[in-house]
Structures are given as C-alpha cells and as structure tokens.
DSSP file (Angstrom, degrees, kcal/mol; ACC not computed):
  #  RESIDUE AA STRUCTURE BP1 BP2  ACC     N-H-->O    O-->H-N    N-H-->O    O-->H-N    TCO  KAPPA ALPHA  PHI   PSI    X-CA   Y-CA   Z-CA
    1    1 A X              0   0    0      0, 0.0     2,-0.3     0, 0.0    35,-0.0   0.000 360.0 360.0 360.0 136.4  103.5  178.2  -72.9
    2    2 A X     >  -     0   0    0      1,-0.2     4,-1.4     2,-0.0     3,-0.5  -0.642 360.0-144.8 -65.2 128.8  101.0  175.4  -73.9
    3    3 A X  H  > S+     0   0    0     -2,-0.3     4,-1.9     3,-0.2    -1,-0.2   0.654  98.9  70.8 -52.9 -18.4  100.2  173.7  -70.5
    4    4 A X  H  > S+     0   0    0      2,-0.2     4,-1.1     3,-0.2    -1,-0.2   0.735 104.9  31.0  -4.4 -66.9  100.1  170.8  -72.5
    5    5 A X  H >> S+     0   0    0     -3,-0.5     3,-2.9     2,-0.2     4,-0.5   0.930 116.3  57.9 -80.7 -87.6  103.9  170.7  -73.1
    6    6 A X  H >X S+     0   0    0     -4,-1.4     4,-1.8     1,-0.3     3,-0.6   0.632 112.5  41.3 -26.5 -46.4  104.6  172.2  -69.8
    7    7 A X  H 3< S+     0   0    0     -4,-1.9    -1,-0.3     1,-0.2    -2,-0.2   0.740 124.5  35.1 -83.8 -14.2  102.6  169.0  -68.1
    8    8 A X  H << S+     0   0    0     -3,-2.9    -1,-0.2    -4,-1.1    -2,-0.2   0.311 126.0  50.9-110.4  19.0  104.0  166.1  -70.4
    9    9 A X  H <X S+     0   0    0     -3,-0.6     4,-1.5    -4,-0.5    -3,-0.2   0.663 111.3  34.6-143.1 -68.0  107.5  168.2  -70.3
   10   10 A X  H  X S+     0   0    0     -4,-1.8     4,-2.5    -5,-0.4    -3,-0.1   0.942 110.2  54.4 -87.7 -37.7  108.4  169.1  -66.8
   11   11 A X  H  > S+     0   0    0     -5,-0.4     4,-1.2    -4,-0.2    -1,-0.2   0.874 115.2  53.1 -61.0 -24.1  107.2  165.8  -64.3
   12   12 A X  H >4>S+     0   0    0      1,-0.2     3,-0.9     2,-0.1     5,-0.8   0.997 108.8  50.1 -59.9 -51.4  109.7  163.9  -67.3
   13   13 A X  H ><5S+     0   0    0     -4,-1.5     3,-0.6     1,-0.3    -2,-0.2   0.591 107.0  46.0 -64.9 -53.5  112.0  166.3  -66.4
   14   14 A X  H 3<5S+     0   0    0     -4,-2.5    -1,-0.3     1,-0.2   129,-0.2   0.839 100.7  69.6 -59.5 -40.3  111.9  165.8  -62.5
   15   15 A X  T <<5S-     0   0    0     -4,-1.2    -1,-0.2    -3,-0.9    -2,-0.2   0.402 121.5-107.5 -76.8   9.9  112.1  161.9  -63.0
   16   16 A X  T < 5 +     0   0    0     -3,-0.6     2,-0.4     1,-0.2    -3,-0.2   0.642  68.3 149.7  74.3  15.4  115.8  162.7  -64.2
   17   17 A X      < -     0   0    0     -5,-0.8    -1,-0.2     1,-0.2     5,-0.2  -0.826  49.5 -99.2 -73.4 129.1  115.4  162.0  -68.0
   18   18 A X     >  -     0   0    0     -2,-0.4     4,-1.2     1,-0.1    -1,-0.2   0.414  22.5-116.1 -48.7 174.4  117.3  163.8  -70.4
   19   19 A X  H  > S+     0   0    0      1,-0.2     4,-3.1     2,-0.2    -1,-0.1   0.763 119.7  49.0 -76.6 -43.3  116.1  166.6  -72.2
   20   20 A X  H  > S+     0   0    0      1,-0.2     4,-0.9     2,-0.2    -1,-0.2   0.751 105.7  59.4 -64.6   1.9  116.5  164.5  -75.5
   21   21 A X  H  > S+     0   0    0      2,-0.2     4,-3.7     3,-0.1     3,-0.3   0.911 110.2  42.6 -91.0 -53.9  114.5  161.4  -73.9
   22   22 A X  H  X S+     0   0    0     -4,-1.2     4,-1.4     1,-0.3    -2,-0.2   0.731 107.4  54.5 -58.9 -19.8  111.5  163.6  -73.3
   23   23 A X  H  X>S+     0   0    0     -4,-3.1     4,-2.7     2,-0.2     5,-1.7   0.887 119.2  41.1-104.6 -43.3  111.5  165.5  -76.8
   24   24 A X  H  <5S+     0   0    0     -4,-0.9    -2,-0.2    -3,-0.3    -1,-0.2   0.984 113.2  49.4 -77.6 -41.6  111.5  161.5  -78.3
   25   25 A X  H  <5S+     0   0    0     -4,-3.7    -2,-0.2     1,-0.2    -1,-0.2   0.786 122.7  34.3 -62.0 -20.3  109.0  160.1  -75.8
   26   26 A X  H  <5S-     0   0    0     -4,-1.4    -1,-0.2    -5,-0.2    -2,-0.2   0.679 115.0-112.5 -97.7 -19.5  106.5  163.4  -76.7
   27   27 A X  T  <5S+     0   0    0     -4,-2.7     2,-0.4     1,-0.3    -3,-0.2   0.904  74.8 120.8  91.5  24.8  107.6  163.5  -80.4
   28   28 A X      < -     0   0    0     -5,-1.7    -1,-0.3    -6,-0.1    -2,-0.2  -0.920  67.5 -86.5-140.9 150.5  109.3  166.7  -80.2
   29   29 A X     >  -     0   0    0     -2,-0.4     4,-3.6     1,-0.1     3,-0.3  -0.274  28.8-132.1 -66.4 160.0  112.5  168.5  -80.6
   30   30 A X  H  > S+     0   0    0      2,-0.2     4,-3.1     1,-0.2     5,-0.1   0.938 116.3  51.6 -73.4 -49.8  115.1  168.6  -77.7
   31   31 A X  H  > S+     0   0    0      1,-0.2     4,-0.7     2,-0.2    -1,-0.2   0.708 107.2  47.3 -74.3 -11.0  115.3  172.0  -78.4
   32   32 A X  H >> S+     0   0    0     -3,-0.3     3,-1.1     2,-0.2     4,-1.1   0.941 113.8  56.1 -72.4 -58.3  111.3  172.6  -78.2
   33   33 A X  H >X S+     0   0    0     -4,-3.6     4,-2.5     1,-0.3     3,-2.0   0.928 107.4  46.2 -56.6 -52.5  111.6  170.3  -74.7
   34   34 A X  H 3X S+     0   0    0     -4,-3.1     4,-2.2     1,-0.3    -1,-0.3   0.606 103.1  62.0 -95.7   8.3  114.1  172.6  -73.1
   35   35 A X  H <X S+     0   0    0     -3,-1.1     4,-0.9    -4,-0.7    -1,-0.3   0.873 110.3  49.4 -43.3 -40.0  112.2  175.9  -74.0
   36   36 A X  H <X S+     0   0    0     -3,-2.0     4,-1.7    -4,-1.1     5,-0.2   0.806 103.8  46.9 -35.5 -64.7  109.9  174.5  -72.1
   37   37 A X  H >X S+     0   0    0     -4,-2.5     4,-3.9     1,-0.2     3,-0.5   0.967 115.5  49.8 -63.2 -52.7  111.6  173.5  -69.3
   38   38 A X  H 3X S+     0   0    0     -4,-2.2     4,-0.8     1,-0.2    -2,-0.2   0.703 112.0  51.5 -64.7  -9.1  113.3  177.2  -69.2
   39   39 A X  H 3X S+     0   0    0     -4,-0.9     4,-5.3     2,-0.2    -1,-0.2   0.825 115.8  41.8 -57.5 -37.2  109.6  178.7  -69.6
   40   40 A X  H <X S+     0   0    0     -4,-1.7     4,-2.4    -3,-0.5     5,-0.3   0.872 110.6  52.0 -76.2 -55.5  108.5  176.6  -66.7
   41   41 A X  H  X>S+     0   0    0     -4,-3.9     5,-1.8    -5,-0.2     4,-1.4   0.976 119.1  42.3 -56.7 -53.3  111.7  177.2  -64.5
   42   42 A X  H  <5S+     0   0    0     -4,-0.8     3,-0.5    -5,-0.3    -2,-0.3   0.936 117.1  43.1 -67.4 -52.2  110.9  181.1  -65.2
   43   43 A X  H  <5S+     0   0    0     -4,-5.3    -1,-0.2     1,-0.2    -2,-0.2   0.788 113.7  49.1 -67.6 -10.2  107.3  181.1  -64.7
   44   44 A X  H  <5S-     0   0    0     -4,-2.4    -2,-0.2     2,-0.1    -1,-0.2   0.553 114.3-119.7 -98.4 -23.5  107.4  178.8  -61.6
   45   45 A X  T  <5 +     0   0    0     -4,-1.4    -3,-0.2    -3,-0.5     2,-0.2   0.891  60.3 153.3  88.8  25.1  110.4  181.6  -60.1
   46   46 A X      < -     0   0    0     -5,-1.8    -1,-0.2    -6,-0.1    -2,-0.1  -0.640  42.1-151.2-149.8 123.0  112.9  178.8  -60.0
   47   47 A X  S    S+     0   0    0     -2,-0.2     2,-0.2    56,-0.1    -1,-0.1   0.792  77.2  14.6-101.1  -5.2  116.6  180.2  -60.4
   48   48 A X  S  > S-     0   0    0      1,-0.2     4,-1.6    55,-0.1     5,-0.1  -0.907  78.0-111.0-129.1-169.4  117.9  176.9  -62.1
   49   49 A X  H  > S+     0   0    0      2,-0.2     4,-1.9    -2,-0.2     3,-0.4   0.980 115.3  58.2 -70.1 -66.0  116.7  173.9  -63.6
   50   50 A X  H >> S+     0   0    0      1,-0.3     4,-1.3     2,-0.2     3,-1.2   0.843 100.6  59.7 -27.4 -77.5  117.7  171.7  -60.9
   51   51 A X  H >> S+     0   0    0     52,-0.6     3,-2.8     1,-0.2     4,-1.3   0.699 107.1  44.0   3.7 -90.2  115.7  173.7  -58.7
   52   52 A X  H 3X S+     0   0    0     -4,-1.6     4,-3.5    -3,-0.4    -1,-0.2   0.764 116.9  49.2 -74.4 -31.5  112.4  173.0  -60.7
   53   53 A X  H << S+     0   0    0     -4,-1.9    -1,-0.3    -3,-1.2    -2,-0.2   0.929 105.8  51.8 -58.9 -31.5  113.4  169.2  -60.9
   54   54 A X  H << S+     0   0    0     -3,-2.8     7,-0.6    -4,-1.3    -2,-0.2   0.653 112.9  52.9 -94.7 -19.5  114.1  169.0  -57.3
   55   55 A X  H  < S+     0   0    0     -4,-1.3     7,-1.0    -5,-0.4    -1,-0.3   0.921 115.0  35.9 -72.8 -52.1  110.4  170.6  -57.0
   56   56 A X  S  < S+     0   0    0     -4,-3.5    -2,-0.2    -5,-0.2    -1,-0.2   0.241  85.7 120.2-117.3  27.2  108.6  168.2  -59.1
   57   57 A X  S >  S-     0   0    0      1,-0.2     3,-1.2   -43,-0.2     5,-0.3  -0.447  79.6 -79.7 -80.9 165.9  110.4  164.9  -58.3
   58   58 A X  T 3  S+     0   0    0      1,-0.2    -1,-0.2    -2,-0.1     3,-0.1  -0.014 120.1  11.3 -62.1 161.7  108.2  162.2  -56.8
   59   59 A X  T 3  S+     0   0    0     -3,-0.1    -1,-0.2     1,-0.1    -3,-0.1   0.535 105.1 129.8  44.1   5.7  107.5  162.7  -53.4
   60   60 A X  S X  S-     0   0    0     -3,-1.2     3,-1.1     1,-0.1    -5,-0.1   0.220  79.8 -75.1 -64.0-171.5  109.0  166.2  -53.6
   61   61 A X  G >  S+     0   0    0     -7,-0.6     3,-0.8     1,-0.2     4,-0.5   0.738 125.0  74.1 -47.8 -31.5  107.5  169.5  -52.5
   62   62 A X  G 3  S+     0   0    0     -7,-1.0    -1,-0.2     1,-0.3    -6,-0.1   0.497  94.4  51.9 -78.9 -21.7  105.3  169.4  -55.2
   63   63 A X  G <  S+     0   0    0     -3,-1.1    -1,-0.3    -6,-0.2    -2,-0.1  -0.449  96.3  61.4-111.2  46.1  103.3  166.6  -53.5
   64   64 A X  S <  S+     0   0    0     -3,-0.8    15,-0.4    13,-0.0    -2,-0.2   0.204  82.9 126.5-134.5 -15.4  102.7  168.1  -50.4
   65   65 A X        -     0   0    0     -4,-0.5    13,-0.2    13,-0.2    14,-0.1   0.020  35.3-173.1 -35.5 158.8  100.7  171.1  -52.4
   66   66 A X  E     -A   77   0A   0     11,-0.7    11,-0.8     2,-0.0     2,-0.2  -0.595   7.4-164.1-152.7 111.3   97.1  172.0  -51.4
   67   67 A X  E     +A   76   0A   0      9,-0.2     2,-0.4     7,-0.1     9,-0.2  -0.418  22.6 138.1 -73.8 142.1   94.8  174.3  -52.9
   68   68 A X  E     -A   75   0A   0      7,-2.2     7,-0.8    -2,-0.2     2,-0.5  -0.983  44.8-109.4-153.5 179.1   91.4  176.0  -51.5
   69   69 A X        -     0   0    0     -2,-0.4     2,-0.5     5,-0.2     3,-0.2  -0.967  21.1-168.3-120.9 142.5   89.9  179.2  -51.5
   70   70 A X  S >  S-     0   0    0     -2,-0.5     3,-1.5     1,-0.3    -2,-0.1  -0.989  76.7 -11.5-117.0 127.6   89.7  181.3  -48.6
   71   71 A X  T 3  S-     0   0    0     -2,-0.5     2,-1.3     1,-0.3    -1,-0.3   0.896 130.9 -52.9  60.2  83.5   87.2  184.6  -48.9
   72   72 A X  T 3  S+     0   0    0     -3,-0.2     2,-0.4     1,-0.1    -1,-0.3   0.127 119.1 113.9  43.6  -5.9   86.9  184.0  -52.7
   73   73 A X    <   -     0   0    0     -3,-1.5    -1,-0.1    -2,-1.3    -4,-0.1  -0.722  69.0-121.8 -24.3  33.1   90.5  184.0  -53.1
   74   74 A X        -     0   0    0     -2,-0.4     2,-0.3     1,-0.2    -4,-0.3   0.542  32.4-178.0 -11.9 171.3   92.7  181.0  -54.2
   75   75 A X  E     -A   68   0A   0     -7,-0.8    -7,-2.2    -6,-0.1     2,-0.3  -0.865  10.8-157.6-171.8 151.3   95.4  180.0  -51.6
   76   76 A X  E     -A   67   0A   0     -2,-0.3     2,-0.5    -9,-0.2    -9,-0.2  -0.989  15.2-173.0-139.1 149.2   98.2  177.1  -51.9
   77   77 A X  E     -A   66   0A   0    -11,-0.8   -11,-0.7    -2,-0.3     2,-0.4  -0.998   5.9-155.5-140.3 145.3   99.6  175.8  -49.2
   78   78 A X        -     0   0    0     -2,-0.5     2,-0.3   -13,-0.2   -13,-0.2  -0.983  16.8-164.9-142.4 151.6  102.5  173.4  -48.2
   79   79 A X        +     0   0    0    -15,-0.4     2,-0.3    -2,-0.4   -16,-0.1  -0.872  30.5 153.6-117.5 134.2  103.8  171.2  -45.9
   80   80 A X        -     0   0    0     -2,-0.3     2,-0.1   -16,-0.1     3,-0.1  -0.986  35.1-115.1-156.9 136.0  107.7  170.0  -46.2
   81   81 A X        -     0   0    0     -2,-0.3     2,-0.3     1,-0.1    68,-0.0  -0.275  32.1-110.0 -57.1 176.2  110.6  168.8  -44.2
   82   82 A X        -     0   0    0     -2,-0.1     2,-0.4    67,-0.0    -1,-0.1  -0.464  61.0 -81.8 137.5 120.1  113.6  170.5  -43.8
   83   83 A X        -     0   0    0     -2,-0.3     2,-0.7     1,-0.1    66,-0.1  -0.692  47.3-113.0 -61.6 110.7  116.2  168.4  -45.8
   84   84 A X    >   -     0   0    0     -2,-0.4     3,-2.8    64,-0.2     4,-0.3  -0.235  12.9-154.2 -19.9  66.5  117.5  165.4  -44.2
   85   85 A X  G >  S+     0   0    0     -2,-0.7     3,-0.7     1,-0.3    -1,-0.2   0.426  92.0  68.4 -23.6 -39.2  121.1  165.2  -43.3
   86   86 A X  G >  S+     0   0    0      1,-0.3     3,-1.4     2,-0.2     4,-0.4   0.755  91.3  54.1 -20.7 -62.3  121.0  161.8  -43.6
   87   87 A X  G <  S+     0   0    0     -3,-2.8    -1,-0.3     1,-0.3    -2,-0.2   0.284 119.5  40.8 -83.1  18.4  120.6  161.6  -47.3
   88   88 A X  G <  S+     0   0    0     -3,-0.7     3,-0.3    -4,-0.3    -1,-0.3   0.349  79.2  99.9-139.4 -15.6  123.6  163.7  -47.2
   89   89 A X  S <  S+     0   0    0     -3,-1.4    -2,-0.1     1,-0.2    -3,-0.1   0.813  80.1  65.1 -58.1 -48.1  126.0  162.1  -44.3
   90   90 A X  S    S+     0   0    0     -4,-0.4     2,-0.3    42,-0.1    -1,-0.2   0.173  98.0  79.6 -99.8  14.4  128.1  160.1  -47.3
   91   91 A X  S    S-     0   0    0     -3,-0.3     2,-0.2     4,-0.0    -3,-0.1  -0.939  81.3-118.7-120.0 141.2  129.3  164.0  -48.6
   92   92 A X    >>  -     0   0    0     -2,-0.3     4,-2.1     1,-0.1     3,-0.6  -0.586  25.2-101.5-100.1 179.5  131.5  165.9  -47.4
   93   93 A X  H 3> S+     0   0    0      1,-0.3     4,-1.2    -2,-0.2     5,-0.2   0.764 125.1  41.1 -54.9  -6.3  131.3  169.3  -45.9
   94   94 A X  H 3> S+     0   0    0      2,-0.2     4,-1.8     3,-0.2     5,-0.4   0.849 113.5  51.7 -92.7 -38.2  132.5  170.8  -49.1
   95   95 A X  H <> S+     0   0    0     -3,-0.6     4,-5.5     2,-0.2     5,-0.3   0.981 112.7  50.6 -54.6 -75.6  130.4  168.6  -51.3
   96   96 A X  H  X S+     0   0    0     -4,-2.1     4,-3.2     1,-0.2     5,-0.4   0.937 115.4  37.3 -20.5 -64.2  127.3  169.6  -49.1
   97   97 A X  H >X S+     0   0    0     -4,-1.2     3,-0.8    -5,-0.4     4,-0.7   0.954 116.8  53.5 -69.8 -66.2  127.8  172.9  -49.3
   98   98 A X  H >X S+     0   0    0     -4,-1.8     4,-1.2     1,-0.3     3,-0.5   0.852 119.8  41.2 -11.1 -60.4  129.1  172.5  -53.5
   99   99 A X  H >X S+     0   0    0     -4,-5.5     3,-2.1    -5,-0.4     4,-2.0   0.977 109.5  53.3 -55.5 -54.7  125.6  170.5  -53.9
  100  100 A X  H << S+     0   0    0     -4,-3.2    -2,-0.2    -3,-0.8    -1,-0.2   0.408 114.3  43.6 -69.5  -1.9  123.5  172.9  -51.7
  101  101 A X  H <<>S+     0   0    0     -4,-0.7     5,-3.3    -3,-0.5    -1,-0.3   0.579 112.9  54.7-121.9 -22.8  125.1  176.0  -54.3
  102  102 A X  H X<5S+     0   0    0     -3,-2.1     3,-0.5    -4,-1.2    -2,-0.2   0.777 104.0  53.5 -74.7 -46.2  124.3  173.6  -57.7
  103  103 A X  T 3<5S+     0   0    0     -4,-2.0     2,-2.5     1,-0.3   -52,-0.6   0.913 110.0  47.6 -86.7 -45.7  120.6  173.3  -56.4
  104  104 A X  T 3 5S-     0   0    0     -5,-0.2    -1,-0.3     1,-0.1    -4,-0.1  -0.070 118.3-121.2 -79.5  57.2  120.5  177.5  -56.4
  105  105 A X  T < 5 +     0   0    0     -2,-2.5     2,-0.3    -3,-0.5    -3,-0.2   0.378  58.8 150.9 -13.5  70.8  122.0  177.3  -59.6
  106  106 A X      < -     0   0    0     -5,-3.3     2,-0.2     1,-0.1    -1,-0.1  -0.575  44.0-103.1-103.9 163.9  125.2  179.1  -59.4
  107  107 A X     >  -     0   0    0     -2,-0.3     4,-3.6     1,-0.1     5,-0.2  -0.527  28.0-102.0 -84.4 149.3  128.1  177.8  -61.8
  108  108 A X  H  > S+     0   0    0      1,-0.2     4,-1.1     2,-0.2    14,-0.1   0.714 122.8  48.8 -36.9 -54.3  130.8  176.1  -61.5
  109  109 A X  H  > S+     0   0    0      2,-0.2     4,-1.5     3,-0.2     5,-0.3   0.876 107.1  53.2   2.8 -79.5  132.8  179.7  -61.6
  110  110 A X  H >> S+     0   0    0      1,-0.2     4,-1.7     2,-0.2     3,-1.3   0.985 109.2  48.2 -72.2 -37.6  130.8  181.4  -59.2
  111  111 A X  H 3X S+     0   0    0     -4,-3.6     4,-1.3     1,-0.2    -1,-0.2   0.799 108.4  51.1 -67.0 -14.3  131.3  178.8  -56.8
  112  112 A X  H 3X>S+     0   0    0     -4,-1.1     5,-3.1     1,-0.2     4,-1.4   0.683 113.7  47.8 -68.7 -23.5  135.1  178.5  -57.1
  113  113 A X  H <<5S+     0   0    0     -4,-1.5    -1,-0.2    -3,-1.3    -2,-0.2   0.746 110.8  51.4-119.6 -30.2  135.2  182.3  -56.6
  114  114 A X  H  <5S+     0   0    0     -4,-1.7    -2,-0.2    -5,-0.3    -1,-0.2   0.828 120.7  35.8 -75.6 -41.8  132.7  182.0  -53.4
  115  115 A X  H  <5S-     0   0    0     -4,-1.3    -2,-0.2    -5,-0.3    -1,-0.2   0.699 113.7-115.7 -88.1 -20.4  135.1  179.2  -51.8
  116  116 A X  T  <5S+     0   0    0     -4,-1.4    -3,-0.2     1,-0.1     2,-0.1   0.869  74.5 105.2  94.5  23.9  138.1  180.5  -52.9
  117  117 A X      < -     0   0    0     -5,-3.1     2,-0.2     1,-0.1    -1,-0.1  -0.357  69.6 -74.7-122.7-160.3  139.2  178.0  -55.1
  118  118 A X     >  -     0   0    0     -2,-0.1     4,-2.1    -3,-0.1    -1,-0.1  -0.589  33.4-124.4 -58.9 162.5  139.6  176.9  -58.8
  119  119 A X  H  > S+     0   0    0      1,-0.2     4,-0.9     2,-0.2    -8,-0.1   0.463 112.1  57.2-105.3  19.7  136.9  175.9  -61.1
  120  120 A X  H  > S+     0   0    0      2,-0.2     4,-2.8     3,-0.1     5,-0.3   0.760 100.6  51.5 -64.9 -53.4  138.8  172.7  -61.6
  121  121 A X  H  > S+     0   0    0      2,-0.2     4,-0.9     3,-0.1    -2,-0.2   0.902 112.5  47.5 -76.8 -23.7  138.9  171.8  -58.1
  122  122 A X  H >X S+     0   0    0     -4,-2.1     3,-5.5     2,-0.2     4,-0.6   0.861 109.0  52.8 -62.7 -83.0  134.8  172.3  -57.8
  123  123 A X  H 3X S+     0   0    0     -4,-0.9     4,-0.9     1,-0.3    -2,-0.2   0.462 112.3  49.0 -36.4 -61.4  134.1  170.2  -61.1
  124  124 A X  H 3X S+     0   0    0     -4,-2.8     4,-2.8     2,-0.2    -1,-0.3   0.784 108.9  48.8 -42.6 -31.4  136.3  167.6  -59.2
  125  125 A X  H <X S+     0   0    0     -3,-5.5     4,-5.1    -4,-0.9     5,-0.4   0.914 114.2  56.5 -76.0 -57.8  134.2  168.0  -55.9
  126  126 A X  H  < S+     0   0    0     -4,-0.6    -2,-0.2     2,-0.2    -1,-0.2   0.752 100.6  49.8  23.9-112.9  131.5  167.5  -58.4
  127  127 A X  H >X S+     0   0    0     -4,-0.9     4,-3.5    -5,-0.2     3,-0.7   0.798 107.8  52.8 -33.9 -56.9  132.3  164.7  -59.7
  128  128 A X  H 3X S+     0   0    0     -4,-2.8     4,-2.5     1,-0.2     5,-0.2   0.937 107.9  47.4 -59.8 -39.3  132.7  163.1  -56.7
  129  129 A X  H 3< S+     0   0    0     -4,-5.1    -1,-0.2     1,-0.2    -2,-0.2   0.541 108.1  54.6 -76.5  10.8  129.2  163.9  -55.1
  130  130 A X  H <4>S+     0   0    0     -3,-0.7     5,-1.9    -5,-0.4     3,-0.5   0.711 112.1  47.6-111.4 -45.4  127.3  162.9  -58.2
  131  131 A X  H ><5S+     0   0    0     -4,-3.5     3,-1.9     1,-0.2    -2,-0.2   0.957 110.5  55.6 -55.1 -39.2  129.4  159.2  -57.8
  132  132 A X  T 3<5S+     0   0    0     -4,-2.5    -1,-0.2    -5,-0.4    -3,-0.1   0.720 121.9  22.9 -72.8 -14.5  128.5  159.1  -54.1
  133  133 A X  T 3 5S-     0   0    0     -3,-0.5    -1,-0.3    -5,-0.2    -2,-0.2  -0.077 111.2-113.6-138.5  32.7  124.8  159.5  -54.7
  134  134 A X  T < 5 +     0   0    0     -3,-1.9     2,-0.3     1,-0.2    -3,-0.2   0.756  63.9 146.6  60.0  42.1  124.8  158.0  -58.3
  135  135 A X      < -     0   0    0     -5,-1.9    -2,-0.2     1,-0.0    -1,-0.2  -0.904  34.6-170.9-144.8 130.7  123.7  161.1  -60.0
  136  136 A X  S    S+     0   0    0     -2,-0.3     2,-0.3     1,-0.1     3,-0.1   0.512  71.5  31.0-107.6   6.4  125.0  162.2  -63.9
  137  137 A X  S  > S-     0   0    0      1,-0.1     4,-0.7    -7,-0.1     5,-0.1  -0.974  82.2-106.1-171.6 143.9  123.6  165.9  -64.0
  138  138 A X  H >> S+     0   0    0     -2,-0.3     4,-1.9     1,-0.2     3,-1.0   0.911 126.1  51.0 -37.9 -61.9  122.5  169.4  -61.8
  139  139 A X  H 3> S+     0   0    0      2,-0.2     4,-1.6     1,-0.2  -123,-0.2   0.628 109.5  46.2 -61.2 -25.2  118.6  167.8  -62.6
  140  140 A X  H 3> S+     0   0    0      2,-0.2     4,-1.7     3,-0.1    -1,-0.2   0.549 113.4  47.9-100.4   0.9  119.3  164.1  -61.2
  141  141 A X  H <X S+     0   0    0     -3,-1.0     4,-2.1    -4,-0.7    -2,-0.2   0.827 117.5  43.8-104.4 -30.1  121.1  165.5  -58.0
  142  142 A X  H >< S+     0   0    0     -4,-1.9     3,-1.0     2,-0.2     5,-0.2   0.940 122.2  40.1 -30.3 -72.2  117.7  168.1  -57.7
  143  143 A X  H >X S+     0   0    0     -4,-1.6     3,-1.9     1,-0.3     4,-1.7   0.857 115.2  48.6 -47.1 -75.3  115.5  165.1  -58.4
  144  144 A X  H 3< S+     0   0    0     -4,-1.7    -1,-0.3     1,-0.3    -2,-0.2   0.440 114.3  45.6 -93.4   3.0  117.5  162.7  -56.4
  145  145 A X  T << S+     0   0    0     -4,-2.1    -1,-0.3    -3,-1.0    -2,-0.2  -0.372 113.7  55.4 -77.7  35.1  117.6  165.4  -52.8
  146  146 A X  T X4 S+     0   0    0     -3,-1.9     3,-0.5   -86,-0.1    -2,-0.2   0.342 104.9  49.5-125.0 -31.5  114.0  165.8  -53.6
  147  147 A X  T 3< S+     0   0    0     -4,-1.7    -3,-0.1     1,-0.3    -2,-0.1   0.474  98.5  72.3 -97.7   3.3  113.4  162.0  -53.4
  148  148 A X  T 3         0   0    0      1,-0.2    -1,-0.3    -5,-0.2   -64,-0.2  -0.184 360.0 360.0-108.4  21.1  115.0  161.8  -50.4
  149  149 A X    <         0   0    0     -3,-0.5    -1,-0.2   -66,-0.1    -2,-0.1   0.112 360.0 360.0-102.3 360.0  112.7  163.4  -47.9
C-alpha cells in the first residue's frame, strides 16, 4: 500500500467521514479509499473497520503511542484507559454489550445468534445506540468510543 494513501486515507477515516468524502477530498475513487482502508485494517491486525477508526480517532489510542529503541531494536509502547462507563451510562446493558460486539466487528447475524435473538431485533438495538450517542455508522460509533477517553 502507498503510505501516502494510507496517511491522507485512514486519520479521514477515524474523524468519521465517509468513505466517499475522503475519495473527493484526496481526488480519488471511493472504491480506491476503501482498499485502503481494508489494506490498513489488515496490515494494522484490526478485525473490523470500526476497530481501526476507533484506533486512530483523535485522542484515541493512537495518541498515546511511543517509539524508542531499546538494544538496537525498535519498541512501541502505549499508555490507555480502560473505557469509561460513563460515556456509556445512557445504553443499555444490551446496547453495551451490542456496541462492544460492533467494535470487534461481528455482524448483525452473528450477534443475533450469540444473544439468542433475531437479526431484526439487534439492527433495532442498533438503531437505538447510534441515536443515543449521535452516531450514523460501525466507524462513527468506533471513532466516537475512542473520543471518549
């Protein structure tokens, strides 16, 4: 992957802009941006896109990094909270848990089949936790429990 694309590609990403926002704001196709993003998500180990947002939203994990070298070696190290509850209080436990299953990026499916439910009645739980914290997408509820540390 050009680092190039990958740096003007994935920090859009994080900030909760569509795929198609980035691909106009770089000049590029939508479909170019979100190779990207799935190169990025893969080289980074990341099992969804939400994941990699929730990584490189402002004040995220992703700004707590530090590099050195230790005995000629590279090393990264990081320092993070433990996600707030707080930012989380106005969900309920099934939403929690619904969000906390979005962010490992399992499908709508696998999560009905994990709770024991339809995959009507998650989309509805869904819905509701993406109105309750103002969130349209898997990438803006990463992004917006990443900004929330």
């Amino acid at each position: 992957m050009d680092s190039r694309l990958a740096s003007a590609t994935v920090p859009s990403y994080s900030g909760a802009a569509s795929r198609r926002e980035i691909a106009y704001g770089i000049g590029l196709s939508a479909i170019t941006v979100n190779h990207a993003l799935v190169r990025a998500r893969a080289k980074l180990g990341f099992q969804s896109l939400a994941e990699l947002a929730a990584f490189f939203a402002p004040g995220a994990l992703r700004a707590h990094f530090a590099s050195f070298e230790l005995a000629g070696e590279p090393l990264a190290v990081a320092s993070y909270e433990l996600l707030d509850d707080k930012c989380l209080e106005v969900l309920t436990c099934a939403e929690r848990e619904i969000a906390l299953s979005l962010l490992r990026g399992a499908t709508n499916r696998a999560i009905a089949t994990e709770r024991g439910t339809s995959a009507q009645t998650v989309a509805n739980q869904i819905a509701a936790l993406y109105a309750k914290l103002g969130v349209h997408s898997r990438a803006e509820l990463g992004a917006a429990l990443g900004r929330s540390h």
